[in-house]
N, C-alpha and C positions, 0 to 999 in steps of 0.2 A: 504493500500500500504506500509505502514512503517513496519507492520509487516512483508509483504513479503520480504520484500529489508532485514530485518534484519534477517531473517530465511535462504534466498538465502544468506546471507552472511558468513554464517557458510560452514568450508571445509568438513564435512559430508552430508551436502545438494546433491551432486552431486549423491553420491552412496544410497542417501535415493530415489531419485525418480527415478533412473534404478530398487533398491528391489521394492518400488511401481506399478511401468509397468511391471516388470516379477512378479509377485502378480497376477495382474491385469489378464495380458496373459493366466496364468493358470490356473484362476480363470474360468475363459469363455471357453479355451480349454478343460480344462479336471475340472472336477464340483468336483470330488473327492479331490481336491488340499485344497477346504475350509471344510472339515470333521474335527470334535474336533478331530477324532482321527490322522488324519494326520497332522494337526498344534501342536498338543500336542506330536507327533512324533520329529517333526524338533525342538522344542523347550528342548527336551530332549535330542537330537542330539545335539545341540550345548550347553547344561550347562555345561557338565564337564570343556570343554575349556573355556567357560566364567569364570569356576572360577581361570583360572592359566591366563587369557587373559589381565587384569588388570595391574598386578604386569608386563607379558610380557611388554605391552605399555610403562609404565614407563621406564623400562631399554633401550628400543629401543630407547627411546627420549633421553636418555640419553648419548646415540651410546651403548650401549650395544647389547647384542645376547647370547641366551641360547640355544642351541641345542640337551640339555639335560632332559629337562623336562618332555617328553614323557618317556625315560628311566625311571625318578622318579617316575613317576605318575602308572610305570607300577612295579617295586621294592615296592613301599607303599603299594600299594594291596597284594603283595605277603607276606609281611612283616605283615598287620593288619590279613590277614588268617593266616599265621601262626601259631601268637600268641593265636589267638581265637581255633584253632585245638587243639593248645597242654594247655587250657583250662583258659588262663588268660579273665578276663571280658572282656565287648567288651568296657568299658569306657579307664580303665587303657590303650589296645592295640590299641587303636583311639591317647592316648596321646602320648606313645612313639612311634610311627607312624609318629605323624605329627613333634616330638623334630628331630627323624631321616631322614627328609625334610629339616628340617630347618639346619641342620647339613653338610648335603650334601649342601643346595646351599651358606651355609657359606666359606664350605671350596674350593669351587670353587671361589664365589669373593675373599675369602684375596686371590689366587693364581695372580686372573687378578687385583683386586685393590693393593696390596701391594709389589705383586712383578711382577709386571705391564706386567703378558704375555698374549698372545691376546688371547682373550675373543673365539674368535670362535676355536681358539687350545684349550684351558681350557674346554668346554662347551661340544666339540666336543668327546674328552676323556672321561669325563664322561659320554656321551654318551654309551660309550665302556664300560666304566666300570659298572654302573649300568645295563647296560645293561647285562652283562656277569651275575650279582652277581641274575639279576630275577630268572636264570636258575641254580645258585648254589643254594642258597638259598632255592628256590622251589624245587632242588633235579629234574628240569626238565620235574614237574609236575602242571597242573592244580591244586587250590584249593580249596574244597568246606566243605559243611557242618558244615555252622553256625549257630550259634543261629541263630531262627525266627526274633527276635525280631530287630537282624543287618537289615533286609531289611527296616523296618521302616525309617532308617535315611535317604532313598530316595525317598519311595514310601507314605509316611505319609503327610497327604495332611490338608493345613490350607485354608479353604473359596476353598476349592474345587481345591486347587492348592499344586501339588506335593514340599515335604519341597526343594528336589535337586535344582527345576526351583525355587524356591523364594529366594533360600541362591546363589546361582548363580547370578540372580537381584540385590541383595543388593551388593553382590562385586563388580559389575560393576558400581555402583552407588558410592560405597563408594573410590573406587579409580580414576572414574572420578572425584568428590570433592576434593581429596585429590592431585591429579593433579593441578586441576584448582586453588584452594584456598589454601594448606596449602605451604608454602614455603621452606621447607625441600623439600616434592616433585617436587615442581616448580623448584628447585634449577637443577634437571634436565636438562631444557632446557638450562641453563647455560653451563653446562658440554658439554650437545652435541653439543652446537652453537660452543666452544669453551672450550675446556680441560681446557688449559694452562691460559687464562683471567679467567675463576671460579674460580682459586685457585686464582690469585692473589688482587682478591675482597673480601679474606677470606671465601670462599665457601672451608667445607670441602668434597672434591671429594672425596678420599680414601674412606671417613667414609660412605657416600651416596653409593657409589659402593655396600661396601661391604654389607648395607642392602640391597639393590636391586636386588642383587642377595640369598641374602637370604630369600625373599620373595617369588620368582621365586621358590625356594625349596620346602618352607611351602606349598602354593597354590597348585603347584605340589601334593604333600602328601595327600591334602585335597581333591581334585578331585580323587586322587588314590583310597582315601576310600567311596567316594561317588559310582567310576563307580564299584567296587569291591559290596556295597551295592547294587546297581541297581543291577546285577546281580546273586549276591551272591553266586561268584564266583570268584575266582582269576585267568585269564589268563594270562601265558605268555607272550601270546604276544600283551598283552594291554598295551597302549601305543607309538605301533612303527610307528603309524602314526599322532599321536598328535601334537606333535614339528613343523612341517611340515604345518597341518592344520594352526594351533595358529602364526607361522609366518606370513606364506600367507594372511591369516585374518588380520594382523598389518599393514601389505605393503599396503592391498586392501585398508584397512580403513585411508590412507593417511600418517603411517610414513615415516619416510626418512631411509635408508638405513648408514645415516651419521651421525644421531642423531640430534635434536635440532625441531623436528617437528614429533605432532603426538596427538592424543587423543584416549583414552578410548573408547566414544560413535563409532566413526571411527572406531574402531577397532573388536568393539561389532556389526554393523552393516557389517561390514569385514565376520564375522563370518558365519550372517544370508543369505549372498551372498554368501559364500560358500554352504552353508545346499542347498539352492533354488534351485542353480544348480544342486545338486547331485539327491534334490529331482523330478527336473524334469525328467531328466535322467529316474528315476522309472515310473513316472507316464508316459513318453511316450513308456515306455517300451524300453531302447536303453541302449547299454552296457554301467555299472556305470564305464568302466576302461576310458570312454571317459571324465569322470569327472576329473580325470588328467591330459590330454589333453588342456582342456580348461583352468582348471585352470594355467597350462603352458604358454598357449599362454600369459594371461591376467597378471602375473606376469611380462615377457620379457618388455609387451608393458608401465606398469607400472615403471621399473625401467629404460626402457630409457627414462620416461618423467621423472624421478627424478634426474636424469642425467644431461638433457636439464635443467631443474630449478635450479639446482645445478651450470652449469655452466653461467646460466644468471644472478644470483644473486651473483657469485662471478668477474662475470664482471661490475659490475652495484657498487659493492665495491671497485672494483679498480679504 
């Protein structure tokens, strides 16, 4: 019983046994749901985001918002094809790849940490702007034809398990721990409970900002060159629906909208609530445009409970 009391007491608990029962449901409805190849689907379905979904969390906890990352994630690809077309190794075009990730989501936090403009103007912009530079850049072209050996980085499989889904795992792992345990990250919740009290407990906010969203960059880049490997190809318009997904996932997974609450695993289970729905969708055979729909609704009804919590607990402080 103490285990239970202590497992039900975790805010991930709730959305762990709705994935369980829709598990369960289409498990027994449709027999095809438990196939390695359709569990090894959704799990491929959701790596890329698991690896930018991480770095996400933190910044939300922090009140932050990136609405640029899908942009990144879809300019990194264009950018690691590039280089590998006009013949640089695929090591060296992995590295300046992921420095020019990190570069992009640098120079959006000093915009929102240093010269303090909001985060979702800043985010939103480069939204715009990488976005524009996939189709300069690219010359407005798909890109293909790389070395063999680029596909490796996705499809090379350790103990039977593709490297994408394990390097995926361990980020989520290692930015829940670094959430939870280290105190630079923790310092987060500081920020979003309260901007103005972190700084004056000598928390440097500025400086956590501006990694946070420089993280959000890097991850970004990295999933750019993984989903570019998985395919081995560079699309356009990869991408333009990521940001969107990887949010929605955050909200589902219990952050707050205001910063100051939120975790990792929640968010990572966010994700897997997304994939299930979409994948039921297929497997009942019903149009996937209804997977926006839902996810719609379940958003609204989420942010006015966050709303309601937000307003009880600032009554409950007064």
């Amino acid at each position: 019983m103490k285990v239970l009391k202590k497992i039900f007491g975790f805010r991930e608990s709730t959305i762990l046994l709705v994935i369980l029962a829709f598990a369960v449901i289409l498990s027994i409805s449709r027999p095809p749901f438990l196939s390695s190849i359709n569990l090894f689907g959704i799990l491929y379905s959701i790596s890329v985001n698991s690896i930018i979904i991480g770095a996400m969390t933190v910044l939300f906890v922090s009140g932050g918002f990136d609405m640029s990352v899908g942009s990144i994630l879809g300019l990194s690809g264009i950018i690691v094809g590039t280089l590998m077309v006009g013949g640089m190794p695929i090591v060296p075009a992995i590295l300046i790849t992921v420095a020019l990730g990190i570069v992009m989501g640098a120079v959006q936090g000093f915009f929102i940490s240093y010269l303090t403009i909001n985060p979702f103007i800043v985010t939103l912009a480069g939204w715009f702007v990488y976005g524009a530079l996939i189709f300069i850049v690219g010359k407005g072209s798909n890109i293909n034809g790389f070395p063999k050996s680029f596909n490796l980085i996705s499809f090379y499989k350790v103990a039977k398990v593709p490297v994408i889904i394990i390097f995926a795992m361990v980020t989520i792992i290692i930015f829940e721990v670094l959430l939870r345990k280290n105190f630079f990250f923790r310092s987060a919740f500081y920020i979003g409970g309260n901007e103005n009290a972190a700084e004056l407990v000598g928390i440097s906010v500025k400086k956590i900002k501006l990694v946070l969203y420089t993280l959000t960059g890097a991850t970004s880049a990295i999933a750019g060159i993984f989903l570019t490997s998985r395919f081995m190809a560079a699309y356009n318009v990869a991408g333009s629906e990521n940001a969107f997904q990887i949010i929605t996932a955050v909200i589902i997974g219990g952050a707050s909208l205001k910063g100051g609450r939120g975790s990792v695993l929640g968010s990572f289970l966010g994700l897997i609530f997304v994939a299930l729905i979409y994948d039921a969708l297929v497997l009942y055979n019903i149009n996937i445009q209804w997977n926006k729909f839902f996810i719609g609704v379940i958003l609204i009804v989420l942010v006015l409970i966050d709303e309601k919590v937000g307003r009880r607990t600032a009554m409950m402080r007064g």
